[in-house]
C-alpha positions as CSV (number, residue, x, y, z in Angstrom):
1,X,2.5,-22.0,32.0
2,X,1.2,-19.8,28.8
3,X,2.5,-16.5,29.7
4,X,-0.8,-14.8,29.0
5,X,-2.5,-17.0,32.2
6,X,-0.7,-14.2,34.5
7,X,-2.8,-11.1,32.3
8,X,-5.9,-13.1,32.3
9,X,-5.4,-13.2,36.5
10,X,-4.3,-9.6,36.5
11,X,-7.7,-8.6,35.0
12,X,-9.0,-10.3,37.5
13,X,-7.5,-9.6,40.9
14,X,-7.3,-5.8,39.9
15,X,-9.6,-4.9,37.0
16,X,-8.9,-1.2,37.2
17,X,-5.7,-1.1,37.9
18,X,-3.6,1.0,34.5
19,X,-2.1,-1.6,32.5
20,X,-0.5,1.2,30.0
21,X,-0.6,4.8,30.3
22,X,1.0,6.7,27.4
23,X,2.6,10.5,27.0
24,X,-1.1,11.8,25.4
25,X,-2.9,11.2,28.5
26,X,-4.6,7.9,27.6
27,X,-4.9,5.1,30.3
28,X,-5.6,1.3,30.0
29,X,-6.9,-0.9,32.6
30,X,-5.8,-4.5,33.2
31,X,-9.9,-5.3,32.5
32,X,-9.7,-3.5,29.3
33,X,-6.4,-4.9,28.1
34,X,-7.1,-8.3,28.9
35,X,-10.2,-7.7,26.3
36,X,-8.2,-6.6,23.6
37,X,-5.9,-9.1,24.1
38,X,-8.3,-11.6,24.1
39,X,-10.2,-10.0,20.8
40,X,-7.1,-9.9,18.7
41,X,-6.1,-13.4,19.1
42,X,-9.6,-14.1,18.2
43,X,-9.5,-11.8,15.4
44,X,-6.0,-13.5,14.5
45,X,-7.2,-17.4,14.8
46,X,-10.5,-15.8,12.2
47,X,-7.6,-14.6,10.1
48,X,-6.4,-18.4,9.6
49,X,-3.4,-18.4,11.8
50,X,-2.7,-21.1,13.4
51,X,-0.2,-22.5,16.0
52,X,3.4,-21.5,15.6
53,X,2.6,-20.0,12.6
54,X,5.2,-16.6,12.6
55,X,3.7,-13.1,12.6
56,X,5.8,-10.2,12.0
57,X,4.9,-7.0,14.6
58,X,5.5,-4.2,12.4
59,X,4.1,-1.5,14.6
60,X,5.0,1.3,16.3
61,X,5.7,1.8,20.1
62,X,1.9,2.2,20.9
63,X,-0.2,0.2,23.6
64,X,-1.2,-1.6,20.1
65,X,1.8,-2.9,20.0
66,X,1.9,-3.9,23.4
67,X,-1.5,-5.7,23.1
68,X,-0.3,-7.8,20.1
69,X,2.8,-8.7,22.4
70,X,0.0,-10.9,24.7
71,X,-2.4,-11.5,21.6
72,X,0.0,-13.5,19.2
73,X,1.2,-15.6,21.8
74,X,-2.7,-16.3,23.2
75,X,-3.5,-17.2,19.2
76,X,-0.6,-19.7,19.6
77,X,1.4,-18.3,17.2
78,X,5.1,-16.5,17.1
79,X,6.4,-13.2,17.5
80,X,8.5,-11.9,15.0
81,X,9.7,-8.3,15.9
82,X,10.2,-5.4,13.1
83,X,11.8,-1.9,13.3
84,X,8.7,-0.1,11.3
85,X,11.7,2.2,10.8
86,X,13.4,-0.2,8.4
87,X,12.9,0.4,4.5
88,X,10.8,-2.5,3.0
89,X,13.7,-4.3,1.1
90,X,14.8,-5.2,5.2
91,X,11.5,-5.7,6.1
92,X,10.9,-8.5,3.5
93,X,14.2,-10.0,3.9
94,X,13.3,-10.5,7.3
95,X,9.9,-11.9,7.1
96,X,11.7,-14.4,4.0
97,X,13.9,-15.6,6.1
98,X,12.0,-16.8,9.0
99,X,9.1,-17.8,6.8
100,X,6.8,-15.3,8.5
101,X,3.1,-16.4,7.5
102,X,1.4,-12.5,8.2
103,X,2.8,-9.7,9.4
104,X,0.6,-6.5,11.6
105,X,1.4,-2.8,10.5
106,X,0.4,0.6,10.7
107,X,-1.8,2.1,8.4
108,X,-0.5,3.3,5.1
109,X,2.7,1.5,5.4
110,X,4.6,1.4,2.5
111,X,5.2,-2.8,2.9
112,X,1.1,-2.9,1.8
113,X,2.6,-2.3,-1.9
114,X,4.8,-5.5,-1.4
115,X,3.7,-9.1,-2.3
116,X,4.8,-11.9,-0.7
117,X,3.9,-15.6,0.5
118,X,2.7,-13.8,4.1
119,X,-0.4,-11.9,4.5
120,X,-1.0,-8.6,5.3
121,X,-3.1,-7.1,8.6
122,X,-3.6,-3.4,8.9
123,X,-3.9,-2.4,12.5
124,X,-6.6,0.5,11.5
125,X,-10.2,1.4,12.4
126,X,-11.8,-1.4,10.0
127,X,-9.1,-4.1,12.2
128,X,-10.6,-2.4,15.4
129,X,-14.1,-2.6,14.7
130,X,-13.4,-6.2,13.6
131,X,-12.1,-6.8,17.0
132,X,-14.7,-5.2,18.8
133,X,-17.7,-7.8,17.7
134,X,-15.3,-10.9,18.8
135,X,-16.3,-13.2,21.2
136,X,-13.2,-14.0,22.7
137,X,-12.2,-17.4,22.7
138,X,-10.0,-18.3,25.7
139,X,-7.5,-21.5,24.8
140,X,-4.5,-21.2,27.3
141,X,-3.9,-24.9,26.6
142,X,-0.2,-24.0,24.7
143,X,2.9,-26.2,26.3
144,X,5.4,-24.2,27.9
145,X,7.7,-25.3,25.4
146,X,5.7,-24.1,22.4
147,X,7.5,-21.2,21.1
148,X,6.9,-17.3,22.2
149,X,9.1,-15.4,20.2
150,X,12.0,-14.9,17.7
151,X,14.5,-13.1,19.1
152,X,16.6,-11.0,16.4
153,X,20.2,-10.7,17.4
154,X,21.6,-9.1,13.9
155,X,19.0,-6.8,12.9
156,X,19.0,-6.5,9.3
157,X,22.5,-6.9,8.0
158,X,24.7,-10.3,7.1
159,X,22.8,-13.8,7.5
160,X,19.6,-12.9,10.3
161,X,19.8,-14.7,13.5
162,X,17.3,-15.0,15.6
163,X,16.7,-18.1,18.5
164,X,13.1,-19.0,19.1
165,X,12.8,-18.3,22.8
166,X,9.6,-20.9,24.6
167,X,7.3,-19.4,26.9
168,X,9.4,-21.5,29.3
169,X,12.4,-19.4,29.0
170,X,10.5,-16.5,28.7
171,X,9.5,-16.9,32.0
172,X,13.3,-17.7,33.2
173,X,14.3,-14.3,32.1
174,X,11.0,-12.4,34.0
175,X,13.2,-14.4,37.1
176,X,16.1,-12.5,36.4
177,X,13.8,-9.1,36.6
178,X,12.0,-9.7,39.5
179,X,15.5,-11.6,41.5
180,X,18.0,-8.8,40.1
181,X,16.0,-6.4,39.0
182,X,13.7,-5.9,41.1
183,X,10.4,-5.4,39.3
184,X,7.2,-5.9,41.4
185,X,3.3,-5.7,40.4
186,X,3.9,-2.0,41.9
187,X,6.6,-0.9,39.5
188,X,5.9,2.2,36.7
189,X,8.2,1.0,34.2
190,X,9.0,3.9,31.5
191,X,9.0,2.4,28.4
192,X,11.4,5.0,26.6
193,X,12.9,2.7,23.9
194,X,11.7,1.4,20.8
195,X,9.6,-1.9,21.4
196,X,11.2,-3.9,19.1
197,X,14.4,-4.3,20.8
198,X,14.9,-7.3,22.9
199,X,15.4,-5.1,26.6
200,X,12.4,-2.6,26.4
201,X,9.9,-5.6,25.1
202,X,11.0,-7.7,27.4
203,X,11.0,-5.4,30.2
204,X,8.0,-4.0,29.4
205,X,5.8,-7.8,28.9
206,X,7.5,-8.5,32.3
207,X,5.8,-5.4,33.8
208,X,2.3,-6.3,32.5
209,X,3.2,-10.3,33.6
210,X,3.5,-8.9,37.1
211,X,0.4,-6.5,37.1
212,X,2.2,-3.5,37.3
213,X,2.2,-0.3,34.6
214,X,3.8,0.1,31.8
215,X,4.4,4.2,30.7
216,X,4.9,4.8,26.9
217,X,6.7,7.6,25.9
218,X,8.0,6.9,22.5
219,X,11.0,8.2,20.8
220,X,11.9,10.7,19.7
221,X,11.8,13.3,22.4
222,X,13.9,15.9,24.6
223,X,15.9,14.6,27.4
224,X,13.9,17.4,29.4
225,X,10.9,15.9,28.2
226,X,11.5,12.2,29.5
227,X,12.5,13.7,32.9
228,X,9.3,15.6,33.5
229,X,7.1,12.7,32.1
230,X,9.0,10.5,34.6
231,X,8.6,12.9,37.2
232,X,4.8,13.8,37.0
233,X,4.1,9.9,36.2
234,X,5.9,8.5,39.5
235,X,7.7,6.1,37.1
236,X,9.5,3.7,39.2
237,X,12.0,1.9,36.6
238,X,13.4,3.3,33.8
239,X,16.0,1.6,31.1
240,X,17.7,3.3,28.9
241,X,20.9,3.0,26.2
242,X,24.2,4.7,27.2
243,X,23.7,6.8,24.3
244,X,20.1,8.6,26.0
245,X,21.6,8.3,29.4
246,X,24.3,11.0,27.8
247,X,22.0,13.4,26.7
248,X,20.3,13.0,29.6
249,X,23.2,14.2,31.5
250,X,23.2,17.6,29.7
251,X,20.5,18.6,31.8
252,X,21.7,20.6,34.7
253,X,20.8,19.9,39.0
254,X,20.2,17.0,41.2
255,X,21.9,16.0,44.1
256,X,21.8,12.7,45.9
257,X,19.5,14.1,48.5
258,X,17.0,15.7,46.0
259,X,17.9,13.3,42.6
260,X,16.5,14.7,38.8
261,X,14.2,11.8,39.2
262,X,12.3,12.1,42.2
263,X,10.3,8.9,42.0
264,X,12.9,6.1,40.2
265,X,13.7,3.4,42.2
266,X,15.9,2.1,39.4
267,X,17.7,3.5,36.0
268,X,19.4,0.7,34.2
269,X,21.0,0.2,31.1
270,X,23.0,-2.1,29.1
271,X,26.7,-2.8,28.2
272,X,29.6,-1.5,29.5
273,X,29.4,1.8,27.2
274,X,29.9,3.9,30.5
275,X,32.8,4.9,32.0
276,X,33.0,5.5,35.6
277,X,32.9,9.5,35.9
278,X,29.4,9.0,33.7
279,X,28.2,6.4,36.3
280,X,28.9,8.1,39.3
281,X,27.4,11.5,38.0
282,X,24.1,9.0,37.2
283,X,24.0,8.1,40.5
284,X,24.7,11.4,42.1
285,X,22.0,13.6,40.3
286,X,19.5,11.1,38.7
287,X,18.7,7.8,40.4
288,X,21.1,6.7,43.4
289,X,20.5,3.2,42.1
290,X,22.4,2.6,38.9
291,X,22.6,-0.8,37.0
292,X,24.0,-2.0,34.2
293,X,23.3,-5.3,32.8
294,X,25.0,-7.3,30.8
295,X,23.6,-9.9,28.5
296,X,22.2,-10.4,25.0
297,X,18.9,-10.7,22.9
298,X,20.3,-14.6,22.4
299,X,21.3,-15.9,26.0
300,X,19.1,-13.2,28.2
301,X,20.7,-11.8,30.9
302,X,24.2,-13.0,32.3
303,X,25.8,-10.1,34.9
304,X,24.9,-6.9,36.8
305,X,26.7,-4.0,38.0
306,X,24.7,-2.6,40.8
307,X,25.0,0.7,42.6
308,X,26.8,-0.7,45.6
309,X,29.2,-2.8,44.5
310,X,32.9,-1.3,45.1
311,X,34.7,1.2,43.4
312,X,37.3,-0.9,42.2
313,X,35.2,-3.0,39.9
314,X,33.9,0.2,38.1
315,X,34.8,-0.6,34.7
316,X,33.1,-4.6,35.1
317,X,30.0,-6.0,34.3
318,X,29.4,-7.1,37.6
319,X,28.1,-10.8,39.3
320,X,26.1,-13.4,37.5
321,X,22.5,-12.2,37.7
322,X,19.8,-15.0,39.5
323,X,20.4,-18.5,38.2
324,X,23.2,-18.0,36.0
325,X,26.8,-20.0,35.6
326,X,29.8,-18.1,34.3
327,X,32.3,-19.7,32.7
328,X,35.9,-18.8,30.9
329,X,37.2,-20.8,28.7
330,X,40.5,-21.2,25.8
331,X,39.9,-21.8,22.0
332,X,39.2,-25.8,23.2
333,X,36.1,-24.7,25.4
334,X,38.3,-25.3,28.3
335,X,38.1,-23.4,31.8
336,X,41.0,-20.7,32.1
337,X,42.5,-19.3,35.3
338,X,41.1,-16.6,37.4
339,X,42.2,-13.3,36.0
340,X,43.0,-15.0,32.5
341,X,41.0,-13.5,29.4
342,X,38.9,-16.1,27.3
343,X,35.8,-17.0,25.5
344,X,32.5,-15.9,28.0
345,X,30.2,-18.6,28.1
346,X,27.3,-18.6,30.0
347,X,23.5,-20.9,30.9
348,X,20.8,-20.4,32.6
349,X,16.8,-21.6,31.9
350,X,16.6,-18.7,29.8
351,X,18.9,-19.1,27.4
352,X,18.2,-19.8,23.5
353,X,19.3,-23.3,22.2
354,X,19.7,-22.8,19.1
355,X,19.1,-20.2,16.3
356,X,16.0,-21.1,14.2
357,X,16.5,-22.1,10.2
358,X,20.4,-21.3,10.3
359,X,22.6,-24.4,11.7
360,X,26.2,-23.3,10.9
361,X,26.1,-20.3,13.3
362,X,24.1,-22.8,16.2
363,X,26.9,-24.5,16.2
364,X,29.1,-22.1,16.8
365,X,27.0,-20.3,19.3
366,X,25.0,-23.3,21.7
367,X,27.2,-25.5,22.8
368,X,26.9,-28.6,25.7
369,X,23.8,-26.2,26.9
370,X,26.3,-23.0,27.2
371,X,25.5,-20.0,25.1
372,X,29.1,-18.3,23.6
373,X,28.2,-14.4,23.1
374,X,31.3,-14.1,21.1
375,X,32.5,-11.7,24.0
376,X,36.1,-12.1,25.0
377,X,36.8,-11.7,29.6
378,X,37.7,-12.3,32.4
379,X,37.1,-12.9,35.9
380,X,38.5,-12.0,39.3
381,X,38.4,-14.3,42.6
382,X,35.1,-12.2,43.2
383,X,33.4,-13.2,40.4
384,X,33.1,-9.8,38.7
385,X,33.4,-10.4,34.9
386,X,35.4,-7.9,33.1
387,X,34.9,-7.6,29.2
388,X,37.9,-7.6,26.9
389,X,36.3,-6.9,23.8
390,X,34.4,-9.3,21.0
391,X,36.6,-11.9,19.6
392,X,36.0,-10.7,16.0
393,X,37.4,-7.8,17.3
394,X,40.3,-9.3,18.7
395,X,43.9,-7.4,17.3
396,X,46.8,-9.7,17.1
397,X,50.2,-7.4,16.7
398,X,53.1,-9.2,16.0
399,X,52.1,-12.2,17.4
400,X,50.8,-10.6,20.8
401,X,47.2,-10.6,22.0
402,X,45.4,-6.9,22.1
403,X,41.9,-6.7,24.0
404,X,40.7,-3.0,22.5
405,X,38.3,-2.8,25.9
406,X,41.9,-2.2,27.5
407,X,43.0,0.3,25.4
408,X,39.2,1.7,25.3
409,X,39.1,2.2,29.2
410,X,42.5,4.1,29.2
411,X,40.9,6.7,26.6
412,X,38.1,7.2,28.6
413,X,39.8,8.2,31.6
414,X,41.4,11.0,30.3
415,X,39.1,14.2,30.9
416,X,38.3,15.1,27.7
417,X,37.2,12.2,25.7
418,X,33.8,10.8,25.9
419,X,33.7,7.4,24.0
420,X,36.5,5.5,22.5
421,X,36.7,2.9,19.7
422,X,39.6,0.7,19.0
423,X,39.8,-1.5,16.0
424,X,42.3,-3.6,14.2
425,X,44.5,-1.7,11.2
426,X,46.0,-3.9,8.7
427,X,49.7,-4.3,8.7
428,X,52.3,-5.5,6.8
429,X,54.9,-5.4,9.0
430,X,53.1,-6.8,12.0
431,X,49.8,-8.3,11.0
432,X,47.8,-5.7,12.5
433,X,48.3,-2.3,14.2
434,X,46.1,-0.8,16.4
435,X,44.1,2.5,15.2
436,X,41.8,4.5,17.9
437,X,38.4,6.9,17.2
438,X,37.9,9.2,19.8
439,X,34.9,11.5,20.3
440,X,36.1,14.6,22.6
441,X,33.7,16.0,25.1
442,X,32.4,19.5,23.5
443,X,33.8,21.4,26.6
444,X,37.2,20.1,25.5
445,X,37.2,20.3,21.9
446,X,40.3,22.0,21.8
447,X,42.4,19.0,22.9
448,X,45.4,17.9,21.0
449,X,46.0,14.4,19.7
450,X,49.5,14.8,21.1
451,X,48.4,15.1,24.3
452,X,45.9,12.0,24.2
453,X,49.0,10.2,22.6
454,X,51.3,11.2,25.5
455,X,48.2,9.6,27.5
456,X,48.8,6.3,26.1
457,X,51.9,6.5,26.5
458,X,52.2,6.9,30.2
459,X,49.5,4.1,30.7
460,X,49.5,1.3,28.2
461,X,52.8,-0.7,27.5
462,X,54.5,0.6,24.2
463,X,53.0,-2.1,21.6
464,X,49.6,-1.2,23.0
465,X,49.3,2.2,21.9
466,X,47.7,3.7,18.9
467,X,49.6,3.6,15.8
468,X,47.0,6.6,15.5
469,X,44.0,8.4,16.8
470,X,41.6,10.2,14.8
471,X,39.4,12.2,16.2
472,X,35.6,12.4,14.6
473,X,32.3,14.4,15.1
474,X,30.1,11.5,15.7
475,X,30.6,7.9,16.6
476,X,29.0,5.2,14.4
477,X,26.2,3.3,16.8
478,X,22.9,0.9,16.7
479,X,19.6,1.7,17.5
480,X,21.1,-0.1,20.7
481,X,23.8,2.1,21.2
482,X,26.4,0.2,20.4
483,X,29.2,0.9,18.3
484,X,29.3,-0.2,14.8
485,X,33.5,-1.2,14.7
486,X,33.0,-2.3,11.2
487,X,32.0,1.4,9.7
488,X,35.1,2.3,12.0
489,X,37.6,-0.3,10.2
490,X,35.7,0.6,6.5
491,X,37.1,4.3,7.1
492,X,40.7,2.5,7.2
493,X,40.3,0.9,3.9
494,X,40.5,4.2,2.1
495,X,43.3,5.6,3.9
């Protein structure tokens, strides 16, 4: 099916039910949104685009934004999501690359001044009062094959890579949300993080597929601020990076009988950014029900740590999430042993096939139908996958295999460091050393790097620890929240 059948039946079946309430007050019904949506893919197919024809979203995380999410699709054409954030030489790298044909921003955006083979919309009062004297033209007649969106996977640095996910396997991933996740036509998912990244849009089109609410509250804000929005919104679902979830923890209270967030059913994140102390305080005075998914923009999603799984598999990933298959395999795409670290591979009806106009990284990355995430694991006789590290990150001392995760994990657990980075440190003698960033908890800033030395030492064999620590002020991350190794291994270079 076209994905946009499922608003055009939630306009129906509950007309006034809020499609998208936002942090000034302003609500949208199902009826209404289903009228914009239609309008603007009117408006669109009047603007000459045509099917599969690529349209950058350059807008910010508004309930416009949200409506072109359902209108480019309806028109027949492509998503292409932007960071508005990014300075125009990004932007138009982007929309070169992928051959994008127009591209939707904000008014007064500095791109207007750029000229290029695509062609510009301004989402501003003139587009509105364009859209308001459409009559919509309802053509839900797109295969479920037909492309929905382009998935970026590399933002805007080194070659872009982006698959281009089918309404087909859009719809395999909603599976995963409603199966694992949990989302329901009754959900109040708080939309917290920018729209452009792969989790929050597809959480939040998910949300509106199933007729429940999506709640906008864009960033920037206080953590205090989120929680009360929350709070007075009775937001049931609420995903956010391990970076937010931190600051969120600076706010004091909450118990597991009377939780911070007295009307979440679920707070979820990515990654495996969070050690076990930080999930277990989540779970004690936020939300009792923590998960944290694993997956990628590429393949969707691929494991789940949930709440209730045992203590012992803490610092996992979790199970396979609904419909996927797991696999480990050597350097010949090979199965490994139980317990044995290799190449992840993974497949379900929602992953990618391919990346779209670049063939030398498919072919690295889609292989016999399994997606390779470039994540290095393992698994035990559970079937809890336990992440080693990326393989580009792999550190070979000497001739001897070093998985930073390892070393990562055993920083984290002493008391007074907060996050941990490992990366390779070129060596004559031995290849590669191994060098450590750590990021001390402020309460503890008085720590020595003797003592997280003699830390090591005690619980990592002598050729895995440090050759040194440095301690910084701030660690280098994505708009994801995840940590950019390379600006680590750059500091190297100079010493």
């Amino acid at each position: 099916m076209n994905i946009c059948e499922a608003i055009e039946k939630n306009a129906q079946r509950r007309p006034d039910h809020p499609a998208i309430m936002d942090c000034n007050g302003d609500v949208m019904t199902y009826s209404e949104y289903w009228q914009l949506v239609n309008s603007w893919a009117t408006a669109l197919q009047n603007k000459g685009i045509g099917a599969q024809d690529i349209i950058g979203v350059n807008l910010q995380d508004t309930s416009n934004h949200l409506i072109a999410l359902y209108a480019i699709p309806l028109s027949g054409a492509v998503i292409l999501p932007m960071d508005w954030r990014w300075t125009n030489n990004e932007k138009i790298r982007i929309l070169r690359h992928f051959g994008a044909r127009f591209v939707l921003s904000e008014p007064k955006d500095s791109i207007f001044n750029v000229k290029g083979p695509w062609k510009h919309i301004e989402i501003n009062k003139s587009w509105e009062k364009l859209v308001c004297v459409q009559q919509p033209k309802l053509d839900l007649s797109e295969s479920v094959d037909s492309p929905l969106v382009l998935a970026l996977s590399s933002g805007t640095t080194g070659t872009p890579k982006g698959p281009m996910i089918t309404h087909q396997q859009f719809l395999a991933r909603f599976m995963i949300y409603f199966i694992t996740v949990g989302f329901s036509e009754r959900d109040r998912f708080l939309c917290a993080t920018p729209l452009y990244f792969g989790g929050c849009r597809g959480y939040s089109m998910c949300t509106l597929f199933a007729g429940g609410t999506v709640l906008l509250h864009p960033l920037p804000y206080e953590a205090f601020e989120l929680l009360t929005f929350a709070n007075n919104n009775l937001a049931t679902r609420l995903f956010l990076v391990p970076t937010l979830l931190r600051r969120l923890m600076n706010i004091k209270g909450g118990t597991p009988e009377i939780p911070l967030f007295n009307s979440l059913k679920l707070l979820f994140s990515t990654g495996a950014d969070l050690h076990e102390a930080e999930r277990n305080e989540l779970m004690q005075r936020f939300c009792p029900r923590y998960l944290n998914f694993y997956g990628s923009t590429d393949g969707g999603g691929c494991s789940a740590l949930m709440w209730d799984d045992p203590k012992h598999v803490s610092n996992s990933v979790g199970r396979p999430v609904f419909g996927v298959s797991i696999n480990i395999v050597d350097e010949f795409d090979l199965p490994v042993p139980v317990g044995v670290v290799g190449r992840i591979r993974y497949r379900h009806p929602g992953t990618a096939n391919a990346y779209y106009k670049n063939k030398r990284e498919s072919e690295k990355t889609f292989k016999d139908g399994w997606y390779y995430p470039g994540d290095l694991g393992r698994l035990d006789e559970q079937g809890y996958l336990f992440l080693a590290g990326r393989e580009i990150d792999l550190i070979i001392r000497g001739g001897v295999n070093i998985y930073p995760n390892e070393i990562e994990d055993i920083l984290t657990s002493h008391s007074a460091i907060l996050e941990a980075a490992v990366v390779g440190w070129p060596s004559t003698e031995f290849g590669q050393e191994i060098a450590a960033f750590v990021l001390l908890n402020p309460k503890e800033k008085h720590t020595q790097v003797s003592h997280i030395e003699e830390h090591c030492r005690q619980n990592l064999a002598s050729y895995k620890v440090p050759r040194e620590i440095f301690l910084i002020d701030e660690m280098p991350k994505s708009g994801v929240g995840k940590v950019l190794k390379r600006k680590l291994s750059d500091r190297l270079d100079s010493l």
